[in-house]
Structures are given as structure tokens and as C-alpha cells.
C-alpha angles and dihedrals in degrees: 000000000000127000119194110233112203101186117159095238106027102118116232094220107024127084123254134158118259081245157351129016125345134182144142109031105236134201104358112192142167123219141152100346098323142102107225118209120171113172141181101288133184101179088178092059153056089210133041115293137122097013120218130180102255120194151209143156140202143177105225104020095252116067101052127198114211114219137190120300108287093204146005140191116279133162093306089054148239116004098241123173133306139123146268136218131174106258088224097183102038089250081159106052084230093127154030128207102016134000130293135207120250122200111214104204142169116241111207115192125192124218137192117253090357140069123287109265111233116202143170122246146176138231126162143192138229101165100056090288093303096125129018142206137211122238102246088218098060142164092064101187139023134179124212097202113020112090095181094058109153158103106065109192102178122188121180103252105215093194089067097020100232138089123278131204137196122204142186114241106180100275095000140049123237120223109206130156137202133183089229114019090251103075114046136185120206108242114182148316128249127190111059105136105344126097136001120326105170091120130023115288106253139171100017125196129189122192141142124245136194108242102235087338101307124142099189082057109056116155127178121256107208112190129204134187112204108197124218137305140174101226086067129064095200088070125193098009132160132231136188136204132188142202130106137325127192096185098268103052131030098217108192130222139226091270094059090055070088120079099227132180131216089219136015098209129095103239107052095096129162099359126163147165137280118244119222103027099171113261088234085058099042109181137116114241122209138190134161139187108277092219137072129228093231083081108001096127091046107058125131106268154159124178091356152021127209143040147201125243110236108285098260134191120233136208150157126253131184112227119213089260084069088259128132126228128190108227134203129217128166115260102263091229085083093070088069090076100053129133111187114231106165126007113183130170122188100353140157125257089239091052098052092040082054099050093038085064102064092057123098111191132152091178122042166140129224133172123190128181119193140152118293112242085053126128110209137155127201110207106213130176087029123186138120111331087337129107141122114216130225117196158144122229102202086190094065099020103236146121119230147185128205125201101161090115100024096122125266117025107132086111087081139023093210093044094092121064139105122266125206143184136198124249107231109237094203082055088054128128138166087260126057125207135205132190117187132174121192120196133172094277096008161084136183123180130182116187135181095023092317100312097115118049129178122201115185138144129227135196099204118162118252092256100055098098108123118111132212143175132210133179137172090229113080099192096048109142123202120234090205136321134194132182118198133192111221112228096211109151105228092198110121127225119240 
């Protein structure tokens, strides 16, 4: 049985909880024909409180089916984040005929008058991840000294033949491997002096990448979630850094001297990549929670609270200068929900401006290409006194998004602001693009082929839809622009 759920800012094609709060992904998985997400769950609360796995699953990416509760608290604690992989050749013993699922997950534990205990634990699967068992061994791994301890995303490393896990350790991560998931050695530590440490290190992922495609050049992506701090308006953000792994130690290279984001928004936190994409599909799939931790708790809401970016797939590309980038793109099985609105080629800024007013859309796609050196804004959620703006300032050479009238934001003073995000010059070509999806609290933008991102929420009312373009540049002329519905049923599975 469906019911349709009409809530102001529930997005139509992002995921949220049926109710209550919402927050990391966790153990993302593929297996037989679906996309596993299980994600920090209190299904008591509006706020953070006693976290749970939550879970859901879906065919395409894109239409989620939310399922029964994965995991929940027991004597060794709160269910916090962590990961999950098929355990393809029974390494664990977990299973008989064909291969399970096991769920890799931190256990903190509060205790009176001391610091809450971290530590690593097991579940595992025999029915497509519907029910789910505790190992009856856990916890896995304990750590006398480390009171952040947490996060384990583990991924089967062919090269050595065993499982390896990364895990957060307060301002570093941690590198350790096991033949079985169960025993594990400790291998090396990354993060001394390198990177950004204004906030603790949390959900941590480790993969290798072709660089432009490339097979004969693979480098390592490290990501790295840094949590909140006052001394820092931005907030929870993530970074990246790449370089090589051998399967004991993560050596960075030149390119990760630079601090760099994986998105420049406010609102992309903890995300991290699924494990067991198929080798015929071959990409890296990528999601985060759509929140930061500055005003998380404090969002505008009304039976949840949470919600998920568009799943994305990520990838490296080499700029002109010799560096290497990671780029985001949305997954492509968003284009089969499309519903085409508005479809323009070569056309005059008068005339877009004039076809954009007629539209009236709360949830959508649209996609621009125009000559680079050219200052534009996209005013989207428009109403009243209300709008967010998308642009590009040529001068500067940066995108930007600006929210500071985007519609609610008293429920925190740091909330409004405008976020931007440099334009590569290496990724530069005579055409820019730009990718932009518009949901009901929400924009995502991906510019210059995916280098720059931009993440943020917004709080519009329901009746700011109308859509508008400025430039400073009368006689810009529009390679091409399209504007899409998106089909997305938001109707919400009991």
C-alpha cells in the first residue's frame, strides 16, 4: 500500500526517511540487482540520538524503497557508521551454498563518568540483506588509546589477497587488514601533517581510480569527512587526497600538498562509496548526507529530518598543468525520469529569460552551456522576496551559489551565506557547462565538466517555482539550454 506524503521539504527525487532523523549513509552495497543504503537512523527522534542502521534499497538509484530497521543498539552500544561488502568467497565462515552480505559497523558505547568506547563489529546477511544477524565475536576491534575510533569502510584488496579497512582515529585514519574480517592487524596511519584538521577526521573511504580513463594510470582517491568547529564557518565538509596504496600504506602524492573538497557547498557531508559495483559497470558510485552538522539539528521539519545528495558518480581527471581533479557527474540513471520542459539551441538571452518565465517548477533539472569568460545567474525557487542564485562570476572565476534569500534560515545565524567554487583553469574549454538540479530544499550544481560542485539546502515556500537569468552581458548567446521535470513518484512505501 502507498500514501502519498506532501510535506513541504521532502525532496521528490532525494532520499529521506518516512520519518524521523537521518544522517551518514552507511554500508552501501550492491548485490543481485539492488543498490543497497543503510544510514544513521533514530527512528525515536527528530535529533540525533540512539542510532540505529536504517535501510533501504532500490533498482535504478533513483525510486528507494525503504525497508525494516537493519540494525539496533544492544550491550556493546549504539549502531554508528560503517560499511558493508558481499563476502563472495565465505572468508568468514558466515555462510554455506552462495555468498552473504556482512555489515562492518562501529559499536559506541556510553559510559557514566568516562568517554564513550568505539569499537568495530560484524553482522552479516543470508536473506539479500532483509534480516540480519550479530557476529556472535564482536566486538572485532578495539583500541586501547583512540577515543574517536570509528567509521570502518572495508573493501577486498586483489593485489594481497585479504580485506582492508579504513578507519577514523580522531585527526587521523587508521589502514588495517584480515583475512576474514574477524582478525585484524593493524597496517599503517595516514594524516600527520597533511590535509585539514579544523574538526575530528570521520567516515573515511579508500579506492583506486583510472586517471581519464585510463587503466595504465590508476591512482588512489582517499576521502575524508572533517566534522564541525566553531572556529569555521563552512562547517562538516569533506576533502580527498590521492596518490598510491599497496595494501599496507596510503602514500600521497604532490597534488594532495593542497587542501582540496569534494564539494564546496555547505550541505555533501560523510559520503562515501558503494562496494561491489559490478566490473561491466565500472564506476564509483558515490552519495552523502545532504546536512551539516553547524545546524543539522536545527533544520526546518516536520515528520523528518534528513536526507540523502543525488547518488553521483565520481572520477579523476588530469588538467592541462599535469594535476589531477576528482570530478563529479550525476548518476545517468537520472535521465530516465525525465520529463522535457524546455529544450533551446543558440538562443538569445532575451529569448531564454522569456521562455524560463513562463515555467513554474518546484523539482528539476537544467542543464546550460555558454561561453567561458561569461558572467551569468540562474534564479531558482523564485517567489516574493524569495530566490537562491546560481551563477557564474567570470571576473573572479567561480561558481557560486547564493542562499541568502533562499527562504527560511533564522534557525541558525551561519545558515545564510553565499558558497563558491573556483573554475579550474587546466579544466577550461571554450564552452562552459553548467548541470543544475533543483529540488524542494535543495540545490546541486556541477560545473566545468563536474570539477566544481556545489551542495547546499534551501527552505523556500511551496509557492516559490518560478524561474529567471540574468547576465551582464546583453548579447550572451546560449549555446543550448534544457529544463527537465523529474518523474519521481513521492509517494512513500509502507
Amino acid at each position: 500500500m502507498t500514501t502519498s506524503i506532501k510535506e513541504t521539504y521532502r525532496g521528490l527525487y532525494h532520499f529521506s526517511p518516512k520519518e524521523k532523523w537521518m544522517n551518514d549513509p552507511n554500508g552501501m552495497v550492491y548485490y543481485k540487482g539492488e543498490y543497497h543504503l543503510f544510514f544513521q537512523y533514530h527512528p525515536y527522534e527528530m535529533t540525533m540520538g540512539l542510532m540505529h542502521w536504517g535501510h533501504a534499497v532500490s533498482k535504478d538509484l533513483v525510486v528507494w524503497e525503504e525497508l525494516d530497521i537493519a540494525l539496533a543498539p544492544d550491550e556493546n552500544g549504539m549502531i554508528f557508521s560503517g560499511s558493508a561488502v558481499v563476502d563472495w568467497n565465505n572468508t568468514t565462515g558466515f555462510f554455506e551454498n552462495e555468498p552473504g552480505l556482512v555489515a562492518i559497523f562501529t559499536h559506541h558505547l556510553e559510559q557514566n563518568g568516562s568517554h564513550p568506547v568505539q569499537t568495530q563489529s560484524l553482522a552479516y546477511s543470508k536473506d539479500n540483506g532483509r534480516t540480519w544477524a550479530k557476529h556472535e565475536g564482536n566486538p572485532v576491534l578495539k583500541h586501547d588509546t583512540f577515543i574517536d575510533f570509528r567509521d570502518p569502510k572495508v573493501f577486498w584488496h586483489k593485489q594481497t589477497q585479504r580485506w582492508v579497512m579504513i578507519l577514523a582515529c580522531g585527526q587521523t585514519v587508521c589502514l588495517y587488514h584480515s583475512p576474514d574480517l574477524k582478525s585484524w592487524t593493524f597496517g599503517s596511519e595516514f594524516g600527520t601533517g597533511i590535509g585539514f584538521h579544523g574538526g575530528v577526521w570521520e567516515c573515511p573511504d579508500l579506492f583506486p581510480l583510472n586517471v581519464d580513463g585510463d587503466p595504465s594510470k590508476e591512482k588512489w582517491v582517499m576521502l575524508v569527512s572533517v566534522g564541525d568547529s566553531q572556529d569555521y564557518v563552512e562547517g562538516s565538509r569533506t576533502q580527498y587526497f590521492t596518490g598510491d596504496f599497496d595494501g599496507l600504506t596510503f602514500i600521497p602524492d604532490v597534488d594532495s600538498k593542497e587542501i582540496r573538497w569534494l564539494d564546496y557547498g555547505r550541505d555533501n557531508y560523510a559520503g562515501v562509496s558503494w562496494s561491489d559495483i559490478p566490473a561491466e559497470d565500472g564506476r564509483r558510485l558515490f552519495i552523502g548526507w545532504m546536512s551539516n552538522w553547524k545546524y543539522a539539528n536545527r533544520t526546518p521539519a516536520e515528520e523528518f529530518r534528513g536526507a540523502m545528495t543525488i547518488p553521483r558518480e565520481i572520477e579523476l581527471q588530469s588538467g592541462k598543468d599535469g594535476s589531477v581533479t576528482l570530478v563529479q557527474k550525476p548518476v545517468r540513471e537520472l535521465e530516465n525520469n525525465r520529463v522535457p520542459v524546455l529544450e533551446l539551441t543558440n538562443v538569445s538571452l532575451q529569448e531564454a529569460e522569456k521562455a524560463l518565465s513562463t515555467l513554474r517548477l518546484e523539482s528539476y533539472e537544467l542543464k546550460a552551456v555558454l561561453a567561458f569568460g561569461t558572467s551569468i545567474a540562474f534564479k531558482v525557487r523564485k517567489g516574493g522576496r524569495v530566490e537562491t542564485v546560481v551563477g557564474v562570476d567570470a571576473d573572479r572565476g567561480e561558481l557560486y551559489v547564493d542562499r541568502t534569500k533562499s527562504g527560511m534560515q533564522d534557525f541558525h545565524e551561519q545558515f545564510s551565506g553565499i558558497q563558491t567554487a573556483k573554475l579550474q583553469t587546466q579544466f577550461q574549454g571554450e564552452m562552459l557547462d553548467l548541470h543544475i538540479f533543483v529540488d524542494r530544499s535543495s540545490v546541486e550544481v556541477f560545473a566545468n565538466h563536474g570539477q566544481a560542485v556545489i551542495t547546499d539546502l534551501i527552505f523556500p515556500d511551496g509557492d516559490s517555482v518560478g524561474i529567471s537569468l540574468a547576465t551582464d552581458n546583453e548579447r550572451l548567446l546560449l549555446a543550448s539550454m534544457s529544463v527537465y521535470s523529474l518523474t519521481t513518484s513521492d509517494e512513500v512505501l509502507e
